[in-house]
C-alpha positions as CSV (number, residue, x, y, z in Angstrom):
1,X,39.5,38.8,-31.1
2,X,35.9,37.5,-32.5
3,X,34.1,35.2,-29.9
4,X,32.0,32.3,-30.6
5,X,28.2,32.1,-29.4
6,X,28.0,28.7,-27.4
7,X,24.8,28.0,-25.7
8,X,23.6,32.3,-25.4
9,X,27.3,32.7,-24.4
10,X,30.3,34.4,-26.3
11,X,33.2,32.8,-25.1
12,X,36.5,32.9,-26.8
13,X,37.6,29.7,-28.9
14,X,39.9,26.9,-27.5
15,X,43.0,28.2,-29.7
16,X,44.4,30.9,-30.0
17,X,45.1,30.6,-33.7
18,X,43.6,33.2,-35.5
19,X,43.1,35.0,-39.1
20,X,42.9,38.4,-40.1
21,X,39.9,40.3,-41.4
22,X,40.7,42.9,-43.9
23,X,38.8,45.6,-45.1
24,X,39.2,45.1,-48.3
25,X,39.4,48.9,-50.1
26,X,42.6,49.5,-48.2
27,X,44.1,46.4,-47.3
28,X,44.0,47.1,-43.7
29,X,43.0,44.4,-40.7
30,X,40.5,45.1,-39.1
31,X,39.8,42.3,-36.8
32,X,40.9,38.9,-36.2
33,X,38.7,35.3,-36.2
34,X,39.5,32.5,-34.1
35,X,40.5,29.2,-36.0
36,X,38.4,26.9,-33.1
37,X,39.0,23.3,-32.5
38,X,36.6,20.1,-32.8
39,X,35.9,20.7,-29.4
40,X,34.3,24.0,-30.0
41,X,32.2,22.4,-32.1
42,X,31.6,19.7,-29.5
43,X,30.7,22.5,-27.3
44,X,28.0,24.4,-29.7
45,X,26.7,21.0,-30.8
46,X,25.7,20.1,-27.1
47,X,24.7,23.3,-26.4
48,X,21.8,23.2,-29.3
49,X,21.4,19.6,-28.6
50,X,20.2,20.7,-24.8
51,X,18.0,23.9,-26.5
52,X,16.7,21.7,-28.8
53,X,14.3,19.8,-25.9
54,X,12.2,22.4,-25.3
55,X,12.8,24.5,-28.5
56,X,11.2,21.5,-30.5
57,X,8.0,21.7,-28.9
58,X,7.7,25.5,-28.7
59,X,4.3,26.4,-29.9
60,X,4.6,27.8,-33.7
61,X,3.1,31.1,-32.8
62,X,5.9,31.5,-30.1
63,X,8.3,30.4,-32.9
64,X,6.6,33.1,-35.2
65,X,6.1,35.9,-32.7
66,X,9.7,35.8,-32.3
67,X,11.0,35.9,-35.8
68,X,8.6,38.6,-36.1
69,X,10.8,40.4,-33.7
70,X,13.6,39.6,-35.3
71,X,13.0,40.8,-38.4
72,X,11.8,44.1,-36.5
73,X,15.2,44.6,-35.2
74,X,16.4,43.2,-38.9
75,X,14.9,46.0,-40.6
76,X,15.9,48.7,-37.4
77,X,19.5,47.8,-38.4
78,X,19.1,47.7,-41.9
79,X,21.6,50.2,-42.7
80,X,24.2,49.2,-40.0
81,X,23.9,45.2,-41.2
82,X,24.8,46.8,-44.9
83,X,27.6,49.1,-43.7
84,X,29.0,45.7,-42.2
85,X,28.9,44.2,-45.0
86,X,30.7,46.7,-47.5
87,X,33.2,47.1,-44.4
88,X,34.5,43.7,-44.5
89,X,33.4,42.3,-48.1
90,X,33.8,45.3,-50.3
91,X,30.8,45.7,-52.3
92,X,28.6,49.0,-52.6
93,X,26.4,49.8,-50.3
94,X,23.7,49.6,-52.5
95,X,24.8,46.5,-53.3
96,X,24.7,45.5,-49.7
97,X,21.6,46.8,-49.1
98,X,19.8,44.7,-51.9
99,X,22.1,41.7,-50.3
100,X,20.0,42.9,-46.9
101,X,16.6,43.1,-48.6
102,X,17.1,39.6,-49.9
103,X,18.0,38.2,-46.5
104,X,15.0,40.0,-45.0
105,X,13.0,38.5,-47.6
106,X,13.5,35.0,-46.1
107,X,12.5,36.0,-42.6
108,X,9.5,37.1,-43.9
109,X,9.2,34.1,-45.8
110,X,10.0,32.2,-42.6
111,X,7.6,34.6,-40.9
112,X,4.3,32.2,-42.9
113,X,5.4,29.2,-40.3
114,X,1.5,28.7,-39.4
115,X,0.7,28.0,-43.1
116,X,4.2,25.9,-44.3
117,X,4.2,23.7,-41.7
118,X,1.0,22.5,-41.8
119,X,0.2,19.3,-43.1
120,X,-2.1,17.2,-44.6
121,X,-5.2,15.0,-43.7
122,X,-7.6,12.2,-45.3
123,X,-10.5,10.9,-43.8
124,X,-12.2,7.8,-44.0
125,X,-9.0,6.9,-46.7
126,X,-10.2,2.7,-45.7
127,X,-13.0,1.7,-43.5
128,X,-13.4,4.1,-40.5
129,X,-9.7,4.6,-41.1
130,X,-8.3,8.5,-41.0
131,X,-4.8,9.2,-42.4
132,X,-2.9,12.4,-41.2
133,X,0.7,14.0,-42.0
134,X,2.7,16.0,-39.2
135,X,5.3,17.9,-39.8
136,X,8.5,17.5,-37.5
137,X,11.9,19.6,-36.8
138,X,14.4,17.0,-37.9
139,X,16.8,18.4,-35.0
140,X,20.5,20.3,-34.7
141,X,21.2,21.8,-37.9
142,X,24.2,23.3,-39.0
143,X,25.0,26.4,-42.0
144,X,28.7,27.1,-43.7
145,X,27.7,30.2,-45.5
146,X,30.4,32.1,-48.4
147,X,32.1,34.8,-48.0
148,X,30.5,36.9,-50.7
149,X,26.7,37.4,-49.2
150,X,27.8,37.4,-45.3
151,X,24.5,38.5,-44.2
152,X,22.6,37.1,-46.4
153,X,23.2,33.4,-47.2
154,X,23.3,32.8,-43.3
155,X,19.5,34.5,-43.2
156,X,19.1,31.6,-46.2
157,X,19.9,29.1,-43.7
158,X,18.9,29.5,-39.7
159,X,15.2,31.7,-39.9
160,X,13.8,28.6,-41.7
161,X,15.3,25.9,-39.8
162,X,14.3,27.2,-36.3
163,X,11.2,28.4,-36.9
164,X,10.6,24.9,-38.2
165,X,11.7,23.8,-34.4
166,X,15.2,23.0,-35.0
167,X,18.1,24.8,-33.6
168,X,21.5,25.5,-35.5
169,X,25.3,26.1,-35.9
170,X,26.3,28.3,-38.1
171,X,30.0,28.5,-39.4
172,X,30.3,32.0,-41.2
173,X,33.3,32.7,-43.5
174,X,36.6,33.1,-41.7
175,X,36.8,35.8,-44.3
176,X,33.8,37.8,-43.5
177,X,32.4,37.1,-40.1
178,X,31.6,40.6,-39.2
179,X,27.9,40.1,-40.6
180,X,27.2,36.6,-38.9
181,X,27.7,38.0,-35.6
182,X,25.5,41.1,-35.8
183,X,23.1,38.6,-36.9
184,X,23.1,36.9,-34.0
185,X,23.4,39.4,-31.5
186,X,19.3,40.4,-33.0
187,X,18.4,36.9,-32.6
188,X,19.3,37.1,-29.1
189,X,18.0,40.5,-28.7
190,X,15.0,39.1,-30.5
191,X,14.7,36.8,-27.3
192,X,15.2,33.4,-28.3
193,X,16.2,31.1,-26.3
194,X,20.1,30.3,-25.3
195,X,21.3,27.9,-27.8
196,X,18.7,28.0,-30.5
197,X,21.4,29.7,-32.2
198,X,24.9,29.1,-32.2
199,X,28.3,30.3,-34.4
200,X,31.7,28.7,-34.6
201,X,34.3,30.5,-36.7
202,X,37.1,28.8,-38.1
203,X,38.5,27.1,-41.5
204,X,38.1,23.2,-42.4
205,X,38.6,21.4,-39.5
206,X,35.6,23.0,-38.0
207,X,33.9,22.3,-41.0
208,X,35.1,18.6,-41.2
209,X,33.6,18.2,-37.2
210,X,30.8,20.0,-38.1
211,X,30.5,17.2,-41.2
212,X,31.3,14.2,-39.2
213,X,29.5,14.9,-35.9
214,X,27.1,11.9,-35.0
215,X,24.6,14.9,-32.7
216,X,24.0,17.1,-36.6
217,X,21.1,16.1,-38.5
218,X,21.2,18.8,-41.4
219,X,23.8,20.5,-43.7
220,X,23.1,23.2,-45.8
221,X,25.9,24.6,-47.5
222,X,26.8,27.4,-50.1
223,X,30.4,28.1,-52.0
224,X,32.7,26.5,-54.5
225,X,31.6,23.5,-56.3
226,X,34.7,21.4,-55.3
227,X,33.8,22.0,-51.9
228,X,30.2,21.9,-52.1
229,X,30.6,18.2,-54.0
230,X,33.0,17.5,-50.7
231,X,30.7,18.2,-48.3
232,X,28.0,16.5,-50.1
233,X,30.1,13.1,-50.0
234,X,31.1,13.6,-46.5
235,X,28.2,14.3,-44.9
236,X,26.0,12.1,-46.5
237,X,28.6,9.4,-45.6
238,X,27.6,10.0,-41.7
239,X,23.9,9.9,-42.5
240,X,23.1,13.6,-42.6
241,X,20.7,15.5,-44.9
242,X,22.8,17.7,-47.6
243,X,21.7,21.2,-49.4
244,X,25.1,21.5,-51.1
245,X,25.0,24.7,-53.6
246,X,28.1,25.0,-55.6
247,X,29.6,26.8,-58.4
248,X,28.2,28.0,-61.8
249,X,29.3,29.8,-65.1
250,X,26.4,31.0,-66.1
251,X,25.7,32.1,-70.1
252,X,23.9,35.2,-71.5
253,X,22.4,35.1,-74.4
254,X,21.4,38.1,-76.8
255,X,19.3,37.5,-79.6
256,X,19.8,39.9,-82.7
257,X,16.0,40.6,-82.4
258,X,16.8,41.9,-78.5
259,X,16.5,45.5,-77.2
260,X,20.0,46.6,-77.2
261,X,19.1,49.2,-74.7
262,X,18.1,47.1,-72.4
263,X,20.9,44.6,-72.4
264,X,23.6,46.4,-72.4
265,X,23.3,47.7,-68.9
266,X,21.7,44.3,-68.1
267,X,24.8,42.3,-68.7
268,X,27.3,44.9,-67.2
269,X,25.3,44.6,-63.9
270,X,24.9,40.7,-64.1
271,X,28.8,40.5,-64.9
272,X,30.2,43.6,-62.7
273,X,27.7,43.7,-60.0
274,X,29.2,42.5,-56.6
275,X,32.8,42.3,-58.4
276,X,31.5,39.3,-59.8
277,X,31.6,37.7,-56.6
278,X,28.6,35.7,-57.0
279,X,26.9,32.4,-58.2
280,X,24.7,34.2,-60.3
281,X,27.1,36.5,-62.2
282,X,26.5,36.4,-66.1
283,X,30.3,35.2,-66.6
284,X,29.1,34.5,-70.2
285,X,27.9,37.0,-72.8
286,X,26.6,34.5,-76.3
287,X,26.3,36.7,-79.4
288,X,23.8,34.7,-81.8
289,X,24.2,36.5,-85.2
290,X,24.4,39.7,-85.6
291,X,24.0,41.1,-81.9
292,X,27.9,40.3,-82.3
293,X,28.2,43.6,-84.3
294,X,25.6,45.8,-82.5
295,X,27.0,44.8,-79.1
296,X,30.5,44.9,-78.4
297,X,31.5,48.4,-79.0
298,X,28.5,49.2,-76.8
299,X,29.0,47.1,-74.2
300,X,32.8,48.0,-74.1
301,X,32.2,51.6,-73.9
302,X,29.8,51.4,-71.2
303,X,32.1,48.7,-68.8
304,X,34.9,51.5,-69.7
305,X,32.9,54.1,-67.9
306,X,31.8,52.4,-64.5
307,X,33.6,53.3,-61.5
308,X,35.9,51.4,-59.6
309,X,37.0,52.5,-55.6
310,X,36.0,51.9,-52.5
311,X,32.6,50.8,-52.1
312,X,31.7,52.7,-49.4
313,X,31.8,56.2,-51.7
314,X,29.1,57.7,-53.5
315,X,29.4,57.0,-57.2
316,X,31.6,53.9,-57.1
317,X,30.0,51.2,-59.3
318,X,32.5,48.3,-58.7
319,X,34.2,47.6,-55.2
320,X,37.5,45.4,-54.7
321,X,38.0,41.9,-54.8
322,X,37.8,40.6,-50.7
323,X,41.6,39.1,-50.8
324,X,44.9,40.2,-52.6
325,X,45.5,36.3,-53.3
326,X,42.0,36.2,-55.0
327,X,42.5,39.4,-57.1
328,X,45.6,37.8,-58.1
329,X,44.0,34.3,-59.3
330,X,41.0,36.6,-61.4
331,X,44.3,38.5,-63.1
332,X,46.0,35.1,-63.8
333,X,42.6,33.7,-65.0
334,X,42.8,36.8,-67.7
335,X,46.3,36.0,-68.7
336,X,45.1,32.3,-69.2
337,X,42.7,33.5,-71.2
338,X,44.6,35.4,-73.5
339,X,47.5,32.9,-74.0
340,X,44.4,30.7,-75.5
341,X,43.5,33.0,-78.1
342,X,40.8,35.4,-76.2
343,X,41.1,39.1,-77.0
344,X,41.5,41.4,-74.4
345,X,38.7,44.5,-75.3
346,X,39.2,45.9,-71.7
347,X,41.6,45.2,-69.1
348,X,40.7,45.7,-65.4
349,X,44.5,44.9,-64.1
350,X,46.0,48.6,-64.7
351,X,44.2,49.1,-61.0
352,X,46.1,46.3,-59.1
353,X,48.7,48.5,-58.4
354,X,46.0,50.2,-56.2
355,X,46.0,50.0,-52.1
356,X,43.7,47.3,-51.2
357,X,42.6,44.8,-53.4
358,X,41.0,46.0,-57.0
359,X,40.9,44.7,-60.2
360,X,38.9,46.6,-62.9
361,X,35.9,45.2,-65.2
362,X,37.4,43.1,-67.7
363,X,36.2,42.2,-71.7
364,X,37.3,39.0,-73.9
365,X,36.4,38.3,-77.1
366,X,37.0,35.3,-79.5
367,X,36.3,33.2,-75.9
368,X,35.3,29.7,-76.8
369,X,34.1,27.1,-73.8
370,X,37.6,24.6,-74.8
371,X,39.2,28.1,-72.6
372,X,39.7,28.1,-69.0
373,X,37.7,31.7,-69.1
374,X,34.8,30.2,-70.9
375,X,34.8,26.8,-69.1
376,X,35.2,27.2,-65.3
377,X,34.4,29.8,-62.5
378,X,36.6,32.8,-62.2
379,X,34.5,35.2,-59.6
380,X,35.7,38.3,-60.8
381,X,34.9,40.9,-63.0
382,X,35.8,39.0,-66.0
383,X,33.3,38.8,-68.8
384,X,33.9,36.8,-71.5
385,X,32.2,36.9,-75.3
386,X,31.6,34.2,-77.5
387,X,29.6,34.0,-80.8
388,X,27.6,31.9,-82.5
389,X,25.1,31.9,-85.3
390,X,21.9,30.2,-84.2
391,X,20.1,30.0,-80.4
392,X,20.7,26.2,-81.0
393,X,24.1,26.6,-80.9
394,X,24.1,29.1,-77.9
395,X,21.9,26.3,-75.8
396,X,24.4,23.8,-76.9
397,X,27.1,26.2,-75.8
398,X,25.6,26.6,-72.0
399,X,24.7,23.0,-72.1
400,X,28.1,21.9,-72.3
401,X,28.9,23.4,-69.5
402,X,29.4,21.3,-66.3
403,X,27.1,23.4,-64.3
404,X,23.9,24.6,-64.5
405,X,23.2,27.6,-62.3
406,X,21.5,30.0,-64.1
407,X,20.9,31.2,-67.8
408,X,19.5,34.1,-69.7
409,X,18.0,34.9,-72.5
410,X,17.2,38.3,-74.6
411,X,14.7,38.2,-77.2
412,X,11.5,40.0,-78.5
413,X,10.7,36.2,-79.8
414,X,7.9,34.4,-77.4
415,X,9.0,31.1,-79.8
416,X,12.7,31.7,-78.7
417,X,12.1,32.9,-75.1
418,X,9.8,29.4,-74.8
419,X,12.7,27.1,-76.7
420,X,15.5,28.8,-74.6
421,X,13.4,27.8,-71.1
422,X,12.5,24.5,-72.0
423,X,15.9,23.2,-73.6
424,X,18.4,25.2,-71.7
425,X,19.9,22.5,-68.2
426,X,19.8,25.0,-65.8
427,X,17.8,25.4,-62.4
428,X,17.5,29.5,-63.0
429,X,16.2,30.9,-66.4
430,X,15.6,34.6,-67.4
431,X,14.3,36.0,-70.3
432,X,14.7,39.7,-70.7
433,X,16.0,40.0,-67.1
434,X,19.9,40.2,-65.7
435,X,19.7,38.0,-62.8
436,X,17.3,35.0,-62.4
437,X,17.4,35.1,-58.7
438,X,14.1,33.4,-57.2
439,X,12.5,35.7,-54.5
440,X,12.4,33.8,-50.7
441,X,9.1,31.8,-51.8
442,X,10.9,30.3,-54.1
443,X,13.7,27.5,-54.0
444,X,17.1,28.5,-55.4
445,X,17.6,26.0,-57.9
446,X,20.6,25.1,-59.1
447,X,21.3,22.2,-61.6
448,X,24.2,19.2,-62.9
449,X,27.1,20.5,-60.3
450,X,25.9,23.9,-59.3
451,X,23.6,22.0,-56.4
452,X,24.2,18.5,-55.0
453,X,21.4,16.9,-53.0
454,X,17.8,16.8,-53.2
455,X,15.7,19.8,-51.7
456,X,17.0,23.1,-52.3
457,X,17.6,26.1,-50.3
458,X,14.7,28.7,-49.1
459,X,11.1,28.2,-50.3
460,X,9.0,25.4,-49.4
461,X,11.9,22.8,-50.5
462,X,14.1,24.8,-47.5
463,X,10.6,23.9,-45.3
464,X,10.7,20.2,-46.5
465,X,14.4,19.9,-46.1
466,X,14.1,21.1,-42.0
467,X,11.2,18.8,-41.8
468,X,10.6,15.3,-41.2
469,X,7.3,14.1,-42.0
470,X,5.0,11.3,-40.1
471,X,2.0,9.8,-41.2
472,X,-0.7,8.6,-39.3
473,X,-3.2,6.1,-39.7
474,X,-5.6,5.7,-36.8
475,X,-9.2,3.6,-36.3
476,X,-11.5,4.0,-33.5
């Protein structure tokens, strides 16, 4: 059984209700994760509440030599932290690997401590009067990662916040914990101090403690926009800051001017990349004229040749969905789909009948956004086509949609590349590019219901959000 970290201590939850852990190519369970109680939480909360004293005023450069360390040992275990990851979530090991790179990134990023935190000064702003800004942790903080980036999304969350003096609970994924913890036995190895860093597993209630507790200062949470608009509402209710990212659809669009050689493989790896198991999947491919015609049987083609199998063999380009029960809600989000009038141009659920949990890459045509496949999330390897005739009609078409994660655009036109990124509501925007992810320096920047709260996550809005700021105004 999987042990929290309470205070530089693994110590087994307070229940002994549990969860399997399944590797997801074969179905089989490969560990179990304790469903702890509100006191567990109680437990972790004190326990960075107490570290939090002395951590607070740790000099920076201590703060910084040892996330230096950290990501030392980070990059030492690179290929262990990525093996993890494909073990217990599925994706390819390349795929894990970039997920790796992109945590590291944010240590890096967190690494630049001495420069972000400093802050700002005016003197003589009045008669003899000086005026300063300090920068201060804002205390125990607290990260619910997804289960989709398990190493990853934490390394989002806890680099920045400590180095910025805080300390924090992190609640990984009941679903994929695996990750989480190898995380954090580098932090301690690292050498930070007991209770800098602390993890609870379990499902809602530890969540909802986790929410409500009067001794958490921060939130910062990734997953489904239902939940994310939840724990927006519920934490801000007891007075804490929120980073609340949620769900997207997010929309392609291919001019009839584009480089069809470049965008074929582009959208295949935006839409089937990480089973589709991520906020910044191109769910949404917009034909605008005639890129309808030079497209599809392209793109078709192409999807029909990637490979789908375990993601820990050479060769595999898709790996399985993490549960049977989601597999099975992508499949019924297909059948939707088609009962509305979509056209099936490849069908991915000839592989359910597979051991463990696969579904292959999946086409629809005809999809308009009054369809549940062109409207809301499905996190799968689903990609659905629409068409229209004019890149007004294709912003109109994204803008319609309720969130506003991230869109693309491909054109040869600068004039339809600039209209695209100025009109488009979304926080993300590529042109000529699959994936608009921002690197570490940058904040991921979700729009409408994709993010709710204020300052973003990494970047220096992930510095402002683990800071509180004082001003000074001093004669003598």
């Amino acid at each position: 059984m999987i042990a929290n970290l309470v205070g530089g201590q693994w110590k087994a939850a307070g229940t002994g209700d549990s969860l399997p852990v399944f590797n997801p190519a074969t179905g089989e369970e490969i560990e179990r994760v304790p469903l702890s109680s509100p006191a567990d939480v109680e437990a972790a909360v004190l326990a960075a509440a107490r570290a939090y004293e002395r951590w607070s005023s740790t000099p920076v450069m201590e703060r910084v030599r040892l996330m230096f360390r950290f990501k030392a040992l980070l990059e030492e275990r690179f290929e262990e932290l990525a093996e993890i990851v494909t073990r217990h979530h599925g994706k390819t090991l390349d795929e894990a690997r970039g997920e790796v790179r992109r945590g590291i990134e944010v240590v890096d990023f967190a690494c630049g401590a001495p420069t972000l935190l400093q802050g700002r000064t005016l003197r003589n702003v009045s008669g003899d009067v000086d005026q300063d800004l300090y920068r201060y942790p804002v205390g125990v903080c607290a990260g619910i990662p997804p289960f989709n980036f398990p190493v990853m999304i934490p390394l989002w969350m806890f680099p920045i916040a400590v180095v910025c003096g805080n300390t924090f609970v992190l609640k990984p994924s009941e679903r994929t914990p695996l990750g989480a913890i190898r995380l954090a036995e580098l932090f301690q190895e690292a050498g930070f101090p007991d209770g800098v860093l602390n993890l609870v597993h379990g499902a809602k209630p530890v969540v909802d403690a986790l929410l409500e507790h009067p001794g958490v200062s921060a939130i910062s949470f990734v997953g489904s926009e239902p939940v994310a608009r939840y724990v927006y509402r519920v934490a801000a209710e007891h007075g804490k800051r929120v980073q609340a990212l949620g769900g997207a659809k997010n929309h392609v669009v291919v001019m009839p001017d584009a480089d069809f050689d470049l965008v074929t493989p582009a959208i295949l790896n935006s839409a089937f990349g990480n089973a589709g198991e991520r906020c910044l999947a191109g769910s949404v491919a917009v034909m605008v004229g005639a890129a309808s015609e030079a497209m599809l049987e392209p793109l078709v083609e192409r999807a029909s040749r990637l490979v789908v199998g375990p993601g820990d063999q050479p060769e595999v380009d898709i790996g399985p969905l993490v549960r049977a029960d989601h597999r099975d809600r992508v499949a019924e989000f297909v059948a939707r789909g088609e009962a509305e009038g979509a056209r099936v141009l490849l069908d991915g659920r000839g592989l359910m009948s597979r051991p463990g949990y696969f579904l292959g890459p999946t086409i629809l045509d005809q999809v308009t956004d009054r369809m549940a496949v062109g409207r809301e999330e499905i996190f799968g390897p689903v990609l659905s086509v629409s068409h229209v005739a004019t890149l007004e009609e294709a912003i109109a078409q994204a803008n319609r949609s309720a969130l506003g994660n991230m869109s693309v655009i491909f054109t040869r036109s600068g004039r339809a590349g600039r209209e695209f990124r100025e009109r488009v509501q979304a926080g993300m925007v590529g042109v000529n590019v699959p994936i608009a992810q921002p690197f570490a320096f940058f904040p991921f920047s979700g729009w409408k219901s994709s993010f709710y709260g204020d300052l973003h996550v990494h970047g220096t809005d992930g510095i402002d959000f683990y800071t509180r700021k004082k001003v000074v105004v001093t004669r003598w």
